[in-house]
C-alpha positions as CSV (number, residue, x, y, z in Angstrom):
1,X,-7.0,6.7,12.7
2,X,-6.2,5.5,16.3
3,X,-3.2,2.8,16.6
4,X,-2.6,3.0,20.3
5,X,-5.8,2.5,21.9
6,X,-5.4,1.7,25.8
7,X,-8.2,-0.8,27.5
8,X,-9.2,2.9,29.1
9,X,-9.7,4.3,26.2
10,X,-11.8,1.3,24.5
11,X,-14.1,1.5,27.9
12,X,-14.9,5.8,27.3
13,X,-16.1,5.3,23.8
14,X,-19.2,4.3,25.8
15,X,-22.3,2.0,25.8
16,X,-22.3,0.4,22.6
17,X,-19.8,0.0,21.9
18,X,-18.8,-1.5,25.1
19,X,-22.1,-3.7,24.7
20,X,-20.5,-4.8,21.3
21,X,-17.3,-5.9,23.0
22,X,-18.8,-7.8,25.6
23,X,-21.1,-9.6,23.1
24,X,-18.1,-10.4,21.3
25,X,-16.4,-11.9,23.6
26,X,-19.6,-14.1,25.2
27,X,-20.7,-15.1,21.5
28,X,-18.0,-15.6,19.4
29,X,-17.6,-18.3,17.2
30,X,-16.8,-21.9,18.5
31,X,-13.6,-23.1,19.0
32,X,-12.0,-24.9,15.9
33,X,-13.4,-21.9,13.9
34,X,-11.1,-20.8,11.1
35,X,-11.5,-16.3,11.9
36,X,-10.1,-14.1,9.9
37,X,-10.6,-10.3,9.6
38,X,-10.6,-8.1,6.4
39,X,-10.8,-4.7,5.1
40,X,-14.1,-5.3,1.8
41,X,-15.5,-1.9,0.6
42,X,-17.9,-3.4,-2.6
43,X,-19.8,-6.2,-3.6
44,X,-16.7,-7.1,-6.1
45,X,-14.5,-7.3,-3.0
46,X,-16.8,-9.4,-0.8
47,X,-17.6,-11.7,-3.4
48,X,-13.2,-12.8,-3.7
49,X,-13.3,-13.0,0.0
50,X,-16.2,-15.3,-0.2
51,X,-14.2,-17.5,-2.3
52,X,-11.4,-17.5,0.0
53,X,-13.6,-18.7,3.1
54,X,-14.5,-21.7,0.6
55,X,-11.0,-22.2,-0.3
56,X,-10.4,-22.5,3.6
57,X,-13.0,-24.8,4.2
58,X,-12.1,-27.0,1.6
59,X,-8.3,-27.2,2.3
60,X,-8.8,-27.2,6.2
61,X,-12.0,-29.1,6.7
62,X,-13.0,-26.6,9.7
63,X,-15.8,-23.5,9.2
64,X,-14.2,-20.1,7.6
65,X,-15.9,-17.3,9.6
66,X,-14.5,-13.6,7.9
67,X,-15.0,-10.4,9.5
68,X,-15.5,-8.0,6.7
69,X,-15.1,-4.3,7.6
70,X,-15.1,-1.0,5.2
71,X,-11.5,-0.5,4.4
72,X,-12.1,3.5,5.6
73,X,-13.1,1.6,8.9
74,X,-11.0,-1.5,9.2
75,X,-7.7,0.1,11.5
76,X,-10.1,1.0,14.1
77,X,-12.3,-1.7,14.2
78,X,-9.0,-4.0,14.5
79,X,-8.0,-1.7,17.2
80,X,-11.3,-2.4,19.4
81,X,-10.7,-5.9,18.8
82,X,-7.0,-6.4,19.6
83,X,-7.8,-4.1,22.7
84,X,-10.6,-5.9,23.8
85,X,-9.3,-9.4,23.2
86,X,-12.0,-10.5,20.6
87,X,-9.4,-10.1,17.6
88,X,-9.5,-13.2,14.9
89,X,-6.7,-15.5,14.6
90,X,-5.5,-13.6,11.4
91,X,-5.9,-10.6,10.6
92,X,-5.3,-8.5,7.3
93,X,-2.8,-5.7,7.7
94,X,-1.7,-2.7,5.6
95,X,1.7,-3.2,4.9
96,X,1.8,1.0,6.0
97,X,1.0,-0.5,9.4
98,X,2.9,-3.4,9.9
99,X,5.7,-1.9,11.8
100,X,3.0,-0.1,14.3
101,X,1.3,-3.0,14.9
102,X,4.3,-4.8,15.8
103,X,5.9,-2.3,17.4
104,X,3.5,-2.2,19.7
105,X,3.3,-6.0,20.3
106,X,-0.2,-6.6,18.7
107,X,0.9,-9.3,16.5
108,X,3.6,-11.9,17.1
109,X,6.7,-12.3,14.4
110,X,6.7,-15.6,12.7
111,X,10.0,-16.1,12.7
112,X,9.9,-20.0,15.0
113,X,6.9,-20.6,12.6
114,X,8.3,-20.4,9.6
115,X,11.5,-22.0,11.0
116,X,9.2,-25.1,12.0
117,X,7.7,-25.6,8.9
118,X,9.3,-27.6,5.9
119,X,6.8,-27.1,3.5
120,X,6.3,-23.3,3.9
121,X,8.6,-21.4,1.2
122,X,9.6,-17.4,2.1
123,X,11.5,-17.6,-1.1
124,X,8.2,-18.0,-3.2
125,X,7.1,-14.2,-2.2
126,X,9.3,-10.8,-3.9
127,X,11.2,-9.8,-2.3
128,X,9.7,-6.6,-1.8
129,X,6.8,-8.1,-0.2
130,X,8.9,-9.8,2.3
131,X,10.5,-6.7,3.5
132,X,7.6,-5.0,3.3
133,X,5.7,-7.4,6.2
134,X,8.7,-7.4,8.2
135,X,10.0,-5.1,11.2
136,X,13.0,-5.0,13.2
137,X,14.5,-7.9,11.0
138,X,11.8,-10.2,12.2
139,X,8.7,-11.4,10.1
140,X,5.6,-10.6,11.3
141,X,2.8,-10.7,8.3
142,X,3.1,-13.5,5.6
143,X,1.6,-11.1,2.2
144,X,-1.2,-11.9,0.2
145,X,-0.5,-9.1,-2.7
146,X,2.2,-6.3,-3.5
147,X,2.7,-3.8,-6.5
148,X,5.0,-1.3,-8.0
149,X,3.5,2.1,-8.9
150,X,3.1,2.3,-12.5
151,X,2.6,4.7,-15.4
152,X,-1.1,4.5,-17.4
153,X,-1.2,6.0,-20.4
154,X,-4.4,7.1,-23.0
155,X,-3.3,5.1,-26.3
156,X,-6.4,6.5,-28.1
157,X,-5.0,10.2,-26.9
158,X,-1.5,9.4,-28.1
159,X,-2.8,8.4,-31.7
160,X,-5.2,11.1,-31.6
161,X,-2.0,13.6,-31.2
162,X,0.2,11.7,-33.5
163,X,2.5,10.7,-30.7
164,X,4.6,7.0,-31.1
165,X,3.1,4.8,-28.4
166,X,6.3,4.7,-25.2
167,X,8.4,1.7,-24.8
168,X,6.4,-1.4,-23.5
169,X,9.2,-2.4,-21.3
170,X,12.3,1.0,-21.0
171,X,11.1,3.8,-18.5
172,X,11.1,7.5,-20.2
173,X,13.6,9.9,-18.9
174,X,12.1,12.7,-16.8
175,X,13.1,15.2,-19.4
176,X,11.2,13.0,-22.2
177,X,8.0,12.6,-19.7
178,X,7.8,16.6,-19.3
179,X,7.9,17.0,-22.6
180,X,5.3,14.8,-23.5
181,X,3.3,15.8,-20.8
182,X,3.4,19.6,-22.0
183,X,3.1,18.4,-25.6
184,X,-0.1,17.1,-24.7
185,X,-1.7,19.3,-23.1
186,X,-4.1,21.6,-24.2
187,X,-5.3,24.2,-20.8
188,X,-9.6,23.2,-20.2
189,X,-9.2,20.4,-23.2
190,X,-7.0,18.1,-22.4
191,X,-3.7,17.5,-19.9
192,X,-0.7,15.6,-19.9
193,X,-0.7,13.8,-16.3
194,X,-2.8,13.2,-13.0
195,X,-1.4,12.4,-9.7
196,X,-2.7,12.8,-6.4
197,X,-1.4,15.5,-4.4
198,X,0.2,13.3,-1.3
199,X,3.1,11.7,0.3
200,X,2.2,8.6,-0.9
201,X,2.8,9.9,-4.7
202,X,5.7,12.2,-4.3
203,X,7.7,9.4,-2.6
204,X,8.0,7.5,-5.9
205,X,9.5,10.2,-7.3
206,X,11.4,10.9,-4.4
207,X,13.1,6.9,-4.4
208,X,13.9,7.5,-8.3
209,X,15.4,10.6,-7.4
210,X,17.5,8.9,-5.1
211,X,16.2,10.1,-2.0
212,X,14.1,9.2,0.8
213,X,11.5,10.6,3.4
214,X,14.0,9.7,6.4
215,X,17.3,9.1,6.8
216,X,19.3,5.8,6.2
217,X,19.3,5.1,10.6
218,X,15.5,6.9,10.1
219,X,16.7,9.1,12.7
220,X,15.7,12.6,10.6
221,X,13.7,13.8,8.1
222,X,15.4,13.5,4.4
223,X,12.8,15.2,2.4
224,X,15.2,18.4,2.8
225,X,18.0,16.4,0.9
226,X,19.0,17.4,-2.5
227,X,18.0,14.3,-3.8
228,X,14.2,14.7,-2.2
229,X,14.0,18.3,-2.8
230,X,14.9,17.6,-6.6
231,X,11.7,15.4,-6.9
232,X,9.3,17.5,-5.1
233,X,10.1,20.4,-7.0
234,X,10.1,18.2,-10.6
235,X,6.8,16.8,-9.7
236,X,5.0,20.6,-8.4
237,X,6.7,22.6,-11.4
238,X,4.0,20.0,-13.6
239,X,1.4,21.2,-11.3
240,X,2.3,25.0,-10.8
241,X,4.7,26.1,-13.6
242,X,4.2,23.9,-16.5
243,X,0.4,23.2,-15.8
244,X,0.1,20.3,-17.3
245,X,-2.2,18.8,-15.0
246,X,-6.1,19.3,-14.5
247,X,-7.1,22.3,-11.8
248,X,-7.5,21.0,-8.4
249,X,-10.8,21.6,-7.4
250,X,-10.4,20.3,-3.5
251,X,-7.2,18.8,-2.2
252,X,-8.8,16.5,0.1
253,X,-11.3,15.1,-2.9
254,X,-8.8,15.1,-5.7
255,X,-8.6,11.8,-7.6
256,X,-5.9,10.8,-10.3
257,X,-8.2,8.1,-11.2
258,X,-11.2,10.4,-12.1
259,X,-9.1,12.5,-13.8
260,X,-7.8,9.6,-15.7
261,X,-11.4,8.3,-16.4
262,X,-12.5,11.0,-18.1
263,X,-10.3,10.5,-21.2
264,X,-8.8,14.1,-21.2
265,X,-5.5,12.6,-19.4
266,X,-2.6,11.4,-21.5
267,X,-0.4,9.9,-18.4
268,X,-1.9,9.0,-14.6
269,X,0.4,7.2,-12.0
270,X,-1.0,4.7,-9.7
271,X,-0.8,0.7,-9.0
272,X,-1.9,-1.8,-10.6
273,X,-4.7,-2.1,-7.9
274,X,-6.6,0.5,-10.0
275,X,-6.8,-2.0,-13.2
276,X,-10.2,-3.6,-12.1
277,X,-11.6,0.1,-11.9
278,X,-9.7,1.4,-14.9
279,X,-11.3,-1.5,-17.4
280,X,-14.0,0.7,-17.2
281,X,-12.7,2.9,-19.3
282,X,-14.5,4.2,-22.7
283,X,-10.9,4.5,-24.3
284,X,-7.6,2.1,-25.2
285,X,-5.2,2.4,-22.4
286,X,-2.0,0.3,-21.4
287,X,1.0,0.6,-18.6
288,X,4.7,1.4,-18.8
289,X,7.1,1.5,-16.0
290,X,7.5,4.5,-14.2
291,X,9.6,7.2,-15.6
292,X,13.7,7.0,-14.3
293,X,15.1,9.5,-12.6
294,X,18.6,9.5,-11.1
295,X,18.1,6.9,-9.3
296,X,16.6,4.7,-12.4
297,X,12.9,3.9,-12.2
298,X,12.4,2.6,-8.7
299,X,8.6,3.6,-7.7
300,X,7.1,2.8,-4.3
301,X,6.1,-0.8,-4.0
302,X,3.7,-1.7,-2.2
303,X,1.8,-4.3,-0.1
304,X,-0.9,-6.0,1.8
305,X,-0.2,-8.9,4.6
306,X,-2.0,-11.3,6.9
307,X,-0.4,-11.1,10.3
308,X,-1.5,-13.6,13.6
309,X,-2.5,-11.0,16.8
310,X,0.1,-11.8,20.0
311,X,-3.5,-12.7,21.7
312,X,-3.2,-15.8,19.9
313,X,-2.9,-18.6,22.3
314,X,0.3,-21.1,21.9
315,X,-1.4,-25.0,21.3
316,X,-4.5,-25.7,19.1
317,X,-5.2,-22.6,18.5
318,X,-1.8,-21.0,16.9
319,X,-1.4,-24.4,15.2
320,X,-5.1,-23.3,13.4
321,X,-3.8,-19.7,12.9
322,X,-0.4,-20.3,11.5
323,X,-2.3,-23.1,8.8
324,X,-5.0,-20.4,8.1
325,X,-2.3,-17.7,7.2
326,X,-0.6,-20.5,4.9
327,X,-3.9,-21.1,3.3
328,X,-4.7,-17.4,2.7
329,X,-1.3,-16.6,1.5
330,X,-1.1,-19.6,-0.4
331,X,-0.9,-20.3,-4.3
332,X,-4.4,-21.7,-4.6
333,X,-6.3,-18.8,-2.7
334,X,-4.0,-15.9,-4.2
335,X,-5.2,-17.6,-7.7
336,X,-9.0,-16.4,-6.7
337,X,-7.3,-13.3,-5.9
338,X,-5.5,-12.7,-9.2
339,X,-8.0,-14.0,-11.1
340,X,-10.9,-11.5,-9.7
341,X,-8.1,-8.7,-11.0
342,X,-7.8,-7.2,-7.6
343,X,-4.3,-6.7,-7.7
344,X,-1.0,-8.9,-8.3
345,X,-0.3,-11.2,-6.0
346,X,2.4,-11.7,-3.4
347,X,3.9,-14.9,-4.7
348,X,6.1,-15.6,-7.6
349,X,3.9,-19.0,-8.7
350,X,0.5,-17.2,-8.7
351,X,1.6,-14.6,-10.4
352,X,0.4,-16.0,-14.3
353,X,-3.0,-15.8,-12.8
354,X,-3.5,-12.4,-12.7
355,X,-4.0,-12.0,-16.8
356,X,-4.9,-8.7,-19.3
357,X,-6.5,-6.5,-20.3
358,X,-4.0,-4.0,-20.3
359,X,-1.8,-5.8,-22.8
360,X,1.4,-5.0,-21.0
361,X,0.3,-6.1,-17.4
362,X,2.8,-8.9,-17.1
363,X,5.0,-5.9,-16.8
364,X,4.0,-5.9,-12.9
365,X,5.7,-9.6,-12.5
366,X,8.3,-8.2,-14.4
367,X,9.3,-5.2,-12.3
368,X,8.8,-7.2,-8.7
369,X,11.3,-10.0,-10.4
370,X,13.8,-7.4,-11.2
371,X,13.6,-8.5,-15.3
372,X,12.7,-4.7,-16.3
373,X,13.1,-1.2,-14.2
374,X,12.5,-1.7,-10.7
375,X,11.0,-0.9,-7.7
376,X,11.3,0.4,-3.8
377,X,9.7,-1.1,-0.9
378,X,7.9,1.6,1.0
379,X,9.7,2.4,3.6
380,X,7.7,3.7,6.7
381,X,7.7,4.3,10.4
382,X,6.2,3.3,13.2
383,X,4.3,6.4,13.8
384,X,3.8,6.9,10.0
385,X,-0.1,7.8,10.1
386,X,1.4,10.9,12.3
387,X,3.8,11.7,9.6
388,X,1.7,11.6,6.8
389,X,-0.9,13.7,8.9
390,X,2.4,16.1,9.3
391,X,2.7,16.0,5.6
392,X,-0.9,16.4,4.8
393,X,-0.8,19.7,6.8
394,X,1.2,21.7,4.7
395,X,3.0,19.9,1.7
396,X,-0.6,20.2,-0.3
397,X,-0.6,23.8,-0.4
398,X,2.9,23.4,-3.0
399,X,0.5,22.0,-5.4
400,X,-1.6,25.0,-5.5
401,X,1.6,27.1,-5.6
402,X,0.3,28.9,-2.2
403,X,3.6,27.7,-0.8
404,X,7.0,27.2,-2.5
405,X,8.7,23.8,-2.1
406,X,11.6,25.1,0.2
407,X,9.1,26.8,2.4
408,X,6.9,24.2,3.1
409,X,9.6,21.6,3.7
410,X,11.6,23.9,5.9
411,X,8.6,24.3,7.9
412,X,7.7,20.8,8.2
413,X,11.5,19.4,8.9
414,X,11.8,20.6,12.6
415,X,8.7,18.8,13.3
416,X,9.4,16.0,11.1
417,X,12.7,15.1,13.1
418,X,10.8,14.9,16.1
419,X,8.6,12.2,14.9
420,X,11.6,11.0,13.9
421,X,13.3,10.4,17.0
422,X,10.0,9.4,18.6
423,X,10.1,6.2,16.0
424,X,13.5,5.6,16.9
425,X,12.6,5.6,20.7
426,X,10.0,3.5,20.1
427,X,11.7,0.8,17.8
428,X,14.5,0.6,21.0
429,X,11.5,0.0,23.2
430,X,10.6,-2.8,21.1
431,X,14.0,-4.5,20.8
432,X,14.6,-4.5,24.5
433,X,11.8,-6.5,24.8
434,X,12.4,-8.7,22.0
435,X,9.7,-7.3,20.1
C-alpha cells in the first residue's frame, strides 16, 4: 500500500492511468457537487452508501456524487487522487491512516472549523473515536463509526458441553478463559478459540496486559517490555502449547471468522463489524467483553473517519465540504448506518440504532461509554503500514511454533526502533510546519 506517492511517481505508472487522471480532472463533476469517496466491497455495502448520498441530497439540497472503491483498493486509489488533484471534498479514512495522511499534509485539521461552528458538538462522539481521528493534538477526521474488540462465543457449544453461559456484562480472567478454552476443546472436533495471527489481534492483548507496541514518547519499540511480552507469549502458548485453536493451514489466508462459522469454535475475538456476517450463523451465539488481563479488559478500539483533503479550496467550496462531513457524520446518516448493522456508530445519540441480534450487543455502547470494561484507542504511527509489514515478516512464524516469542521479537526490535525514530522525525517535520 503506497502512502507517499510523489507527482513523479503518479506520472511512471504510465498510460492509463495517466489518461484516467487527466479525464478526471477535465470531467469531473460540476461545481456545487456534494463528492465524497469511500471504501464499498458488496452489494450490502453499496446499498448504505446509497442511502447516505440520499440523505445528502435531502439535507443539502445540492447532488451527492460517491466514489465507491474496493476497500483492498481504496488507500491507493485515494493516493492517485490526492496526488493528482482530483480528490473529493471528503474523503473516508481508516482511522490506521489518519496520522499518515496528516502527517503528510493530505488533509487539513479541523480544528478553526469546528471552532466556527455552534451547532457542531465534538462531545457527542466517544471519546475513543475522537482520539482516534486526531494527530498531533489537532483534529483532522470527524468519525462516522468505532468499536471495541470483543469476545463471541458458541451458546449452542456451551450448552452442548454443559458449560454455564459467561457473564453478560464482567470480563473472564485470563486464567478462567484458558481454562475454558482447553476445556472445550476436543483436537480435529472441536476448539476453544480463533484469532487471527496478526498485530492487529495480539495488540488487544497486549493493552490489557498493560503494554504497548511503542513506547509512551513512541520513540522505541515496547513489544520487548514485560508487559508486551507477557501477552504475546499468553496468546501463542493457546496456539502452540495448549492447542486449543484450529491448525493453521496458510498464515496469509487464515480467518477467525471462518473458523468461527463453522460451529466447531467455542470463543472467536473480533469487532462488532463482523455481526452483519456472523448472523449468518447456523448456531446461537452472543458477545462478552474481552477477557481482563493486568491491565483490566481494555481491547483495541477502533475507528473509521471522514477527513476534508488540504486540496480543498478556502470559500464555497470548504464551506460545501465542512457541511458535507457534518451530514455524513451526523445523527440522521449514522442512523442508516447503524440500522443496515454495519458497525456501531461514532456518536453517542445514534447509538440505539444499531439494535440485536446478538442479545447483548448494547454491550458495545456500553464499553465506548465506560459503563462496563473498557477499551484502548489504537494507537499507531505514522509509518504504521511499514511496521505492521515489519511485524508480518516474522511475528507469524510464533504461531506455528517455528520461532519462540523472545526470538522473533529480539529480531524484530532493532528494526522496529528504527521505524520508530523515523515516525518521530517525521511528526517533528510536521509540527514545524504547523501540520
Amino acid at each position: 500500500m503506497s502512502t507517499n506517492l510523489t507527482r513523479r511517481s503518479v506520472l511512471q505508472l504510465g498510460g492509463l492511468a495517466g489518461i484516467a487522471l487527466a479525464a478526471g480532472c477535465s470531467s469531473g463533476p460540476p461545481a456545487g457537487t456534494a463528492t465524497w469517496a469511500m471504501w464499498s466491497s458488496s452489494a450490502a455495502e453499496k446499498k448504505v452508501w446509497e442511502d447516505f448520498g440520499k440523505y445528502v441530497e435531502q439535507q443539502l439540497g445540492v447532488k451527492s456524487v460517491a466514489t465507491l472503491t474496493p476497500s483492498s483498493g481504496y488507500p491507493t486509489k485515494l493516493d492517485l487522487q490526492l496526488v493528482s488533484g482530483t480528490a473529493s471534498l471528503v474523503t473516508a479514512l481508516n482511522g490506521q491512516l489518519i496520522p499518515t495522511y496528516a502527517a503528510r499534509g493530505a488533509h487539513r485539521p479541523l480544528d478553526d472549523l469546528i471552532a466556527a461552528d455552534p451547532d457542531f458538538k465534538l462531545d457527542d462522539f466517544y471519546d475513543t473515536s475522537r482520539k482516534i481521528s486526531g494527530f498531533n493534538n489537532k483534529t483532522y477526521a470527524i468519525g462516522f463509526d468505532v468499536a471495541p474488540t470483543v469476545l463471541y462465543y458458541n451458546k449452542d457449544l456451551l450448552k452442548k458441553q454443559g458449560i454455564p453461559l459467561p457473564s453478560r456484562t464482567e470480563p473472564m480472567s485470563w486464567a478462567t478463559f484458558r481454562d475454558l478454552a482447553k476445556q472445550l476443546t476436543k483436537p480435529g472436533e472441536q476448539y476453544g478459540f480463533t484469532c487471527a495471527p496478526a498485530i492487529d489481534d495480539l495488540v488487544s492483548w497486549i493493552y490489557c496486559a498493560g503494554g504497548n507496541v511503542m513506547s509512551a514518547d513512541a520513540s522505541r519499540s515496547a513489544l520487548g517490555d514485560p508487559e508486551a511480552m507477557e501477552a504475546l507469549q499468553f496468546v501463542i502458548d493457546l496456539f502452540v502449547k495448549d492447542k486449543v485453536t484450529p491448525p493453521i493451514k496458510n498464515l496469509v489466508t487464515e480467518s477467525s471468522l471462518s473458523n468461527f462459522m463453522q460451529g466447531n469454535v467455542a470463543f472467536m475475538q473480533n469487532g462488532p463489524w463482523q455481526v452483519v456476517n456472523a448472523r449468518k450463523a447456523k448456531f446461537d451465539w452472543d458477545i462478552i467483553p474481552f477477557p481482563a488481563g493486568a491491565n483490566g479488559s481494555t481491547p483495541r478500539v477502533s475507528g473509521s473517519s471522514f477527513a476534508i483533503p488540504s486540496g480543498v479550496r478556502e470559500g464555497a467550496q470548504l464551506d460545501l465540504a465542512w457541511k458535507l462531513l457534518k451530514t455524513l457524520t451526523s445523527t440522521g446518516a449514522l442512523d442508516i448506518y447503524a440500522k443496515a448493522g454495519r458497525n456501531n456508530p461514532a456518536r453517542l445519540s445514534a447509538g440505539s440504532a444499531f439494535q440485536p441480534p446478538p442479545d447483548n450487543l448494547g454491550i458495545v455502547q456500553d464499553i465506548l461509554a465506560g459503563k462496563v470494561a473498557g477499551g484502548h484507542a489504537f494507537d499507531v504511527t505514522t509509518n504504521w503500514n511499514q511496521v505492521k509489514q515489519l511485524l508480518g515478516q516474522d511475528l507469524p512464524r510464533t504461531f506455528l511454533g517455528q520461532v519462540s516469542v523472545p526470538d522473533a521479537i529480539n529480531g524484530l526490535t532493532p528494526r522496529l526502533d528504527v521505524l520508530m525514530r523515523q515516525h518521530l522525525d517525521t511528526v517533528r517535520q510536521a509540527t514545524a510546519r504547523k501540520g
